[in-house]
N, C-alpha and C positions, 0 to 999 in steps of 0.2 A: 338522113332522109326522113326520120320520123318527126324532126323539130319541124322541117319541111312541109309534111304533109299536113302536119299541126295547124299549122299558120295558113294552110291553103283552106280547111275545110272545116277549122272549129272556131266558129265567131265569136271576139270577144276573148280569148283561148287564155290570159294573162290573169285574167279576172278569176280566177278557182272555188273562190269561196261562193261564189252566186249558184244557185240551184239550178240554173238555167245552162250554164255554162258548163256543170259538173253532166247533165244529162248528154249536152252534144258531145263532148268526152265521150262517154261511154255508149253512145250512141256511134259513134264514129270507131271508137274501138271493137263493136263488135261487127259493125260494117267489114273490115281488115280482116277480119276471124275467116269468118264466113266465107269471103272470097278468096283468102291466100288458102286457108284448109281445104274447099272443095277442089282449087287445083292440085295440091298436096293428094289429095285421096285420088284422084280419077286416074294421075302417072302413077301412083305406087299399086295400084291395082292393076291396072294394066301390066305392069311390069313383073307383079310378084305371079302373074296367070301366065306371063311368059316364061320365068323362070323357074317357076315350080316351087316358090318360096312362101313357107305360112307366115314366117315372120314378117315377109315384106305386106301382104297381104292383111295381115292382122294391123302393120303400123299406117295401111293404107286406113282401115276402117276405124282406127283410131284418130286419123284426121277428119274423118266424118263424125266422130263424137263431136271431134273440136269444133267442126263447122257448128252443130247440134247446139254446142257451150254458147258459143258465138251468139247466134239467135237469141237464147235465155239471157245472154248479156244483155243485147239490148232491147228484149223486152223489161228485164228487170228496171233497168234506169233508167225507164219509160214510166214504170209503176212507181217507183221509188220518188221521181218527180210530181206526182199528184199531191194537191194542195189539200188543207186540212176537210173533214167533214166530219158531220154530227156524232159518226161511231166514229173516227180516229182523229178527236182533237190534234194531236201531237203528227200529224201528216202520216206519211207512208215511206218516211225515207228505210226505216228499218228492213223494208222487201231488198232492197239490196246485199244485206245482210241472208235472209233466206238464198238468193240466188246463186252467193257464194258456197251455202252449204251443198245445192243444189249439184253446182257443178262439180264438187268434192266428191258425193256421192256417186257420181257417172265416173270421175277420174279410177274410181274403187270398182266398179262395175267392167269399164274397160279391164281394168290389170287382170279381174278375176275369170275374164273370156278370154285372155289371151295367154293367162296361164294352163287354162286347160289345152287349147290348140297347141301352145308346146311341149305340152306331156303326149298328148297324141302324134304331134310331131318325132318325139323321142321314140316310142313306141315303134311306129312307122315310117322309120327314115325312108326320107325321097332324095335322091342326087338333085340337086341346082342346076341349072343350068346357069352357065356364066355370059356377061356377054358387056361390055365396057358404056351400055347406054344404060345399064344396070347403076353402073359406079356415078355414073356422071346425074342421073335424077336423085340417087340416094345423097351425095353430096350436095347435091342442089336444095334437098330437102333439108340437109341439116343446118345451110347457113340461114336458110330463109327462117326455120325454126329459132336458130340462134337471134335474129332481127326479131322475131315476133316477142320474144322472151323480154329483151331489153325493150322495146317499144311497149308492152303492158306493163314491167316495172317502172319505168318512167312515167307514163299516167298516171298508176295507181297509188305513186306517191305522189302527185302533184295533185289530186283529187281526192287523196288517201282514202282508198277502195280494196277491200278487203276480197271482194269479187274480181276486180282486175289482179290482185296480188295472188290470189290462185290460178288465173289462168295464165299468169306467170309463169307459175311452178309446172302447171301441164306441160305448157310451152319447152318448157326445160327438160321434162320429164320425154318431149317427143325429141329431144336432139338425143339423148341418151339411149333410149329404143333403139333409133333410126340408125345411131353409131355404132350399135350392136350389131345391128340388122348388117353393116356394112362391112365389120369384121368377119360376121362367118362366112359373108358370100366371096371372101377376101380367103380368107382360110379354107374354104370348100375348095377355090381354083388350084390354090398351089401347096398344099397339104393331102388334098383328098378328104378330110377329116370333114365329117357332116356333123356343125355342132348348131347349125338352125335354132334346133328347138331346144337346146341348154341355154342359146345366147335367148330365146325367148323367155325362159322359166327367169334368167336371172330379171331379165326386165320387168318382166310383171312381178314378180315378187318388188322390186322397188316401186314401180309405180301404186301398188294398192300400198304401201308403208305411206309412201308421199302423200297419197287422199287420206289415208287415217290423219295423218297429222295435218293436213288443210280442214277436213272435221272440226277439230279441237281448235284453230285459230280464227272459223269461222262461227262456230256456235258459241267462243266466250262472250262477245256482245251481246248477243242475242239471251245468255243466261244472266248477264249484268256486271259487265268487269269492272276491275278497278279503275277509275279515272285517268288518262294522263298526266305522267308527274308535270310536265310541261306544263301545261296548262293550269295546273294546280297550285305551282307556282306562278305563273303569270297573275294567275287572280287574288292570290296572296299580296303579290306586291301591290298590284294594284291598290286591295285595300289600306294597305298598311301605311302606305304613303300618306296617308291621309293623318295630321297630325295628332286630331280631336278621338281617333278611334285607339280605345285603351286595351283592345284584344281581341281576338277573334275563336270563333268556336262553332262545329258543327259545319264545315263546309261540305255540300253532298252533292254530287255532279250525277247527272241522268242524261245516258246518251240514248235519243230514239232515232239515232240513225243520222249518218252525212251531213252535218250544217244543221243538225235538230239535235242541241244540248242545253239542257236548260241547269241552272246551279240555284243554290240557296246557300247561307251564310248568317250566323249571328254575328252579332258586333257589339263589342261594348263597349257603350257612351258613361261620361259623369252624371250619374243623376241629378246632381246639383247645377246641370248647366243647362245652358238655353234647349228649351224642346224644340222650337223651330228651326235653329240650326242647326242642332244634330239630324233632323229628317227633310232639312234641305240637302246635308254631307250623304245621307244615304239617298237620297235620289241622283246626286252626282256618280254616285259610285257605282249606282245600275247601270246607270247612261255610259259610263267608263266601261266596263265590263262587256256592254252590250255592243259596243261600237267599234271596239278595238278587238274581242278575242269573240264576238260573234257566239255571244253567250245570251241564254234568256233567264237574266239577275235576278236574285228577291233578296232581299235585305232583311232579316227580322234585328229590331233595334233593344239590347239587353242595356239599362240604367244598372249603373253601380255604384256605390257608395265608395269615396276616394279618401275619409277625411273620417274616417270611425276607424281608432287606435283598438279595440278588441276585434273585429273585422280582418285588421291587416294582420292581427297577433294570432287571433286561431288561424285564417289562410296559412300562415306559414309553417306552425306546427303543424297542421294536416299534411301539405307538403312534404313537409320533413321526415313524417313517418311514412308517405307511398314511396320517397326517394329510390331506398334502395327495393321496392317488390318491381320482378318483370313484366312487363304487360301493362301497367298502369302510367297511360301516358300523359293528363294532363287533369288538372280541377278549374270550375267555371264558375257562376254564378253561384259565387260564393256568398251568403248572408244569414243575420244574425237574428232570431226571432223570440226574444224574453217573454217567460212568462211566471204567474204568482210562485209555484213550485220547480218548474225547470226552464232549461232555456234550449230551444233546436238551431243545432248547426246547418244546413240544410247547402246543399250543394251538388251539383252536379261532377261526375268521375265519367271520363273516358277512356275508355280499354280499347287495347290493341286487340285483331283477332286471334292472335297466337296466347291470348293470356290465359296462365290453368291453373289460376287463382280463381277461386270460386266471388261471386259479389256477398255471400256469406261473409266470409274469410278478410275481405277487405273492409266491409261494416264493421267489423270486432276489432280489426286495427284502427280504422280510424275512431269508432269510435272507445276505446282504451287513450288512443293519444287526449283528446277531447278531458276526458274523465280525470285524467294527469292533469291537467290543469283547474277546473271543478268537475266535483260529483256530479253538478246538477246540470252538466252540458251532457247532449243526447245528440247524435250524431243521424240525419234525414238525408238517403242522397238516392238520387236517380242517376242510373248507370246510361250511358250512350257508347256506342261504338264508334271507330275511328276508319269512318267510310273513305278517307283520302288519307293517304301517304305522300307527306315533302320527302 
């Protein structure tokens, strides 16, 4: 029903990568919200005032969070579609981002109102009233919840939406409730046993654990996470293919939000070889990158010496002595600088984050390796970090 409704009401709907198309997505997704939740909340309110149930009532007013959610969905992916301006060069797609955390924090707000109502409910037990129109909405409630669930994980990885991927989880988080909700009115009829408001404590207690942890999945982009390995590798091959490019260093990916990813990349060319073609091969390689993984490339182009025998002799003694320290993962812009009384090594080291090697501690190795071979080699190196993991 949801490929269904996909193809009746989102134009273009195959097309995902288009900004345009990721908006009616979520624009349409929070359309759904809003009108399957406001039906959800007006039966279970009615019903939980007929049966004397806080539980039902509470998971009533929780679908009015959801309708609530709904709304901020698609105003968010209304915002997040705004094209770039003079204060946010880099667009607005990152608000989708806020609107995730947005509704994490309401998901946390619900659990912590409904924990209280079933402590009060413990407190002052009330008998249920049973009554089989009871069974048949709360059912009704859970399969459609179960639809809703799977219908936003399905967009949100086709649009990959970190805002739909939580209300996902809400979504799930109300079958679970609702399931509860169904069990004590189920165990009040033919037990006696009035367990409402435990079956509530348990729920809320999971639902506010659920928003902590959509918190944390929604705020690492927004504090700058690591890159997709995917992607990391995609752009990797791409450059690599390329047969004139003798290595690569420094790739650092910047997500400002859905279809706004921009990357950078050195690359090193033979300095001995044609300049023009090598920064024709780097305009190919933006255009590559640009057109196929919908990336905004820059290229910075590193000249290196291929054909100087002390060059290729220290590199590998450098090498040979980071081999076995952890955390030192690679050396770059390697070159050789003579002079009347000494000569500088001079090279670039990239460290893993986990390294607890001081850059002290690695300068006196590398440069002792250096010194092993002449006194008068003096080791120069600027440290960088290893902002992407293959």
């Amino acid at each position: 029903m949801g490929k269904l409704l996909i193809r009746l009401f989102v134009k273009d709907y195959e097309n995902t990568e288009d900004s345009k198309v990721r908006e009616r997505y979520g624009k349409f997704a929070g359309a759904v919200g809003i009108i399957s939740n406001l039906f959800l909340c007006i039966m279970k309110i009615l019903v939980g005032i007929f049966s004397r149930s806080i539980a039902i009532i509470a998971d009533g007013i929780n679908n009015l969070a959801d309708a609530s959610s709904s709304i901020i969905t698609l105003v968010g992916f209304k915002l997040a579609s705004q094209p770039e301006d003079e204060n946010h060069p880099y667009g607005h797609a990152r608000i989708e981002y806020l609107t995730g955390l947005f509704i994490s924090i309401i998901i946390i707000v619900i659990g912590l109102q409904l924990l209280r109502s079933s402590i009060d409910k413990i407190i002052h037990p009330d008998p249920l009233e049973f009554s089989y129109i009871t069974i048949i909405i709360l059912v009704a409630a859970i399969l459609i919840k179960l639809w809703q669930s799977r219908f936003y994980i399905s967009i949100g990885r086709k649009i990959k939406s970190v805002t739909l991927t939580a209300t996902a989880a809400d979504s799930r988080n109300d079958v679970i409730a609702t399931s509860a909700v169904l069990v004590s009115v189920l165990v009040a009829k033919f037990t006696g046993l009035q367990i409402d408001g435990w079956m509530g404590c348990l729920v809320a207690l999971f639902i506010i654990w659920s928003g902590i942890q959509l918190v944390r999945e929604t705020t690492s982009p927004l504090l700058g996470e690591a890159p997709d390995h995917e992607l990391v590798a995609a752009i990797t091959e791409i450059v690599e293919k390329e047969p004139d490019v003798l290595g690569i260093h420094d790739l650092m990916v910047h997500n400002y939000g859905p279809g706004k990813i921009f990357a950078s990349i050195h690359i090193e060319v033979d300095a001995d070889g044609d300049l023009m073609q090598s920064h024709d091969m780097i305009d190919n390689i933006e255009k590559k990158v640009n057109d196929e993984l919908h990336v905004e490339f820059v290229v910075h182009m590193d000249p290196v010496k291929t054909d100087d025998p002390l060059i290729t002799k220290m590199k590998k003694i450098i090498a040979d002595a980071f081999a076995p320290l952890s955390g030192v993962e690679s050396i770059h812009d390697f070159r050789i600088v003579p002079g009347p009384t000494h000569t500088n090594i001079i090279f670039d080291v990239v460290l893993a984050p986990g390294c607890k090697l001081s850059e002290k501690e690695i300068t006196a190795i590398a440069d002792s390796a250096a010194k092993a071979e002449n006194p008068a080699f003096f080791v120069v190196i600027t440290f960088d970090r290893a902002y992407t993991r293959l």
